[in-house]
C-alpha positions in Angstrom: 100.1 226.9 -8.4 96.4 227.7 -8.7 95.3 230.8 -10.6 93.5 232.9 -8.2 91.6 236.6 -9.4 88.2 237.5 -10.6 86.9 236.8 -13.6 84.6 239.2 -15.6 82.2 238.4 -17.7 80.0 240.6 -20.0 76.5 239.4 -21.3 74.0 240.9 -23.5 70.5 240.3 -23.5 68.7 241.2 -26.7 64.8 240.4 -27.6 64.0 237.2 -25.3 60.1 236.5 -23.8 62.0 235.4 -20.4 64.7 238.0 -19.9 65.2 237.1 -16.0 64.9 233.9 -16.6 67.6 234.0 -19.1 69.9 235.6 -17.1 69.6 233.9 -14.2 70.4 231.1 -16.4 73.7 232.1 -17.8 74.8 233.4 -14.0 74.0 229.9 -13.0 75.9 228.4 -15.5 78.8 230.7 -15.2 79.4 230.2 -11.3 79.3 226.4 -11.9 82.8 227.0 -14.5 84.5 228.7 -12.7 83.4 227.2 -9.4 86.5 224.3 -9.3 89.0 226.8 -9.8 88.0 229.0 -7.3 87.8 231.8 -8.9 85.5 234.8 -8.0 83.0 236.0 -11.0 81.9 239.4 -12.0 79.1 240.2 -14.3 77.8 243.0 -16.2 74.8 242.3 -18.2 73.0 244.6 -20.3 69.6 243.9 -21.1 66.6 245.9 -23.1 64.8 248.3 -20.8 61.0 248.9 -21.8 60.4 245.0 -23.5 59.1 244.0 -19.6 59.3 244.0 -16.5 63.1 245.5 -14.8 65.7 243.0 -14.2 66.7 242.6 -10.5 70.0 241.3 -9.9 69.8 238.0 -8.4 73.5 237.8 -6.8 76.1 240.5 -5.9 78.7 240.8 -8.5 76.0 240.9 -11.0 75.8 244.4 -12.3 72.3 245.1 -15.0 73.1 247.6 -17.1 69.7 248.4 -18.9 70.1 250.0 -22.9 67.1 251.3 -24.7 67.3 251.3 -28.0 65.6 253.9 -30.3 62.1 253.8 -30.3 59.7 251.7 -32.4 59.0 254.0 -35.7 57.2 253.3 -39.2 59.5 251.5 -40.2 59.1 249.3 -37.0 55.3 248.9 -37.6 55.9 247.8 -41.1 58.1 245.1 -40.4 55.8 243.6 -37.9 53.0 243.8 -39.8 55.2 241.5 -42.3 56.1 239.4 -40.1 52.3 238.8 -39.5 51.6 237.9 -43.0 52.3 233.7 -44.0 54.7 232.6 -46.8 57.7 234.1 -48.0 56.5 237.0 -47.3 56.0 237.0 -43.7 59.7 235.3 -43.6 61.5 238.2 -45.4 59.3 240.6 -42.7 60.7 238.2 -39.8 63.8 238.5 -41.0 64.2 242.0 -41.8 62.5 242.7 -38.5 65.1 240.9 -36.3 67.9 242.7 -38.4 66.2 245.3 -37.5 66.1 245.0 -33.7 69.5 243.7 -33.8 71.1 247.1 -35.1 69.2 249.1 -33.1 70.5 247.2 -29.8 74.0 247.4 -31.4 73.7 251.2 -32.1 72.7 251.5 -28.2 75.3 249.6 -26.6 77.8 251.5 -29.3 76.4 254.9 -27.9 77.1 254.1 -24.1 81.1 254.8 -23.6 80.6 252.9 -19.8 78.7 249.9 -21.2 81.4 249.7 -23.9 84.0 250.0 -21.5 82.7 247.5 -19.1 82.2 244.9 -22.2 85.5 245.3 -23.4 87.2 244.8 -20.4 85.6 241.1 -19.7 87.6 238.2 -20.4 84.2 236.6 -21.7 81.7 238.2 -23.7 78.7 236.5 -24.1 75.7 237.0 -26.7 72.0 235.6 -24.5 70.3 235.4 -27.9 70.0 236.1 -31.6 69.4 239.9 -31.6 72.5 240.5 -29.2 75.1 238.8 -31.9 75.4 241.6 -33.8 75.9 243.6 -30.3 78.7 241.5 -29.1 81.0 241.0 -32.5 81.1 244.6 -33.1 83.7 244.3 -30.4 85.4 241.7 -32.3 88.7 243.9 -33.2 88.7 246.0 -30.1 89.5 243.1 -27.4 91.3 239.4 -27.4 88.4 237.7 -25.1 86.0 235.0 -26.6 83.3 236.5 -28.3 80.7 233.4 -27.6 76.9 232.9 -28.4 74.8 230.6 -25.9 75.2 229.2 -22.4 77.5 225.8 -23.5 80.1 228.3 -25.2 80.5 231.0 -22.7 81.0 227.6 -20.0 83.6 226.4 -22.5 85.2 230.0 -23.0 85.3 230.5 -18.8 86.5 227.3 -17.8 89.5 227.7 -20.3 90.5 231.3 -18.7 89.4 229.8 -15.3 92.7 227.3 -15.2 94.8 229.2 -17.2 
């Protein structure tokens, strides 16, 4: 017997240059694993309003869910003028600056209750790029799906669900 249902998947999108492009990427990559089981797919993806241009949602069943995170501050202009600088120096700004950016993307998906619901009822959940991981394992002890970083995992993480 074949396993039939929809699949949901939850995606976050932190800092990227190409956030469409990245998206459309993992959507891509996601129909093509569950594809052979023939299974439908579901998507919400949230994605940093205000770094670019808006998202548009290539596909139905994709839901964008844009977050904005608090505002650039001193702080925020401080790091990036360490991150400027060369040496070990400018790598403890870079580094401190993507922490940075990290929380505060964590801190907005943490703040919106329908974001966190949406993420938590997926059966993957998968992190786009660096400053998202910190975004997608604060769910770690609130729900039993994969908690996966990259395009190669989250095909992995569906396929297994897809045939179960």
């Amino acid at each position: 017997m074949k396993p039939t249902g929809n699949l949901r998947l939850g995606i976050v999108v932190g800092r990227s240059s190409h956030p469409q492009a990245t998206l459309d990427n993992l959507w891509s990559r996601a129909l093509e694993s569950v594809e052979p089981a023939d299974r439908q797919l579901s998507v919400t993806a949230a994605y940093v309003a205000g770094a670019g241009p808006a998202l548009v949602p290539s596909a139905p069943g994709l839901e964008l869910v844009p977050v904005v995170p608090a505002g650039p501050g001193r702080l925020a202009a401080v790091l990036d003028a360490l991150s400027r600088k060369g040496g070990p120096l400018g790598i403890a700004g870079r580094l401190a600056r993507d922490n940075w950016e990290s929380r505060q993307l964590a801190k907005a998906i943490a703040r919106s209750a329908g974001l966190q619901t949406a993420l938590l009822g997926a059966d993957v959940v998968v992190a786009a790029d660096v400053a998202a991981n910190r975004a997608v394992w604060q769910l770690r002890r609130r729900t039993a799906a994969p908690l996966v970083h990259g395009p190669i995992a989250m095909m992995h993480a569906l396929r297994r669900i897809a045939e179960r």
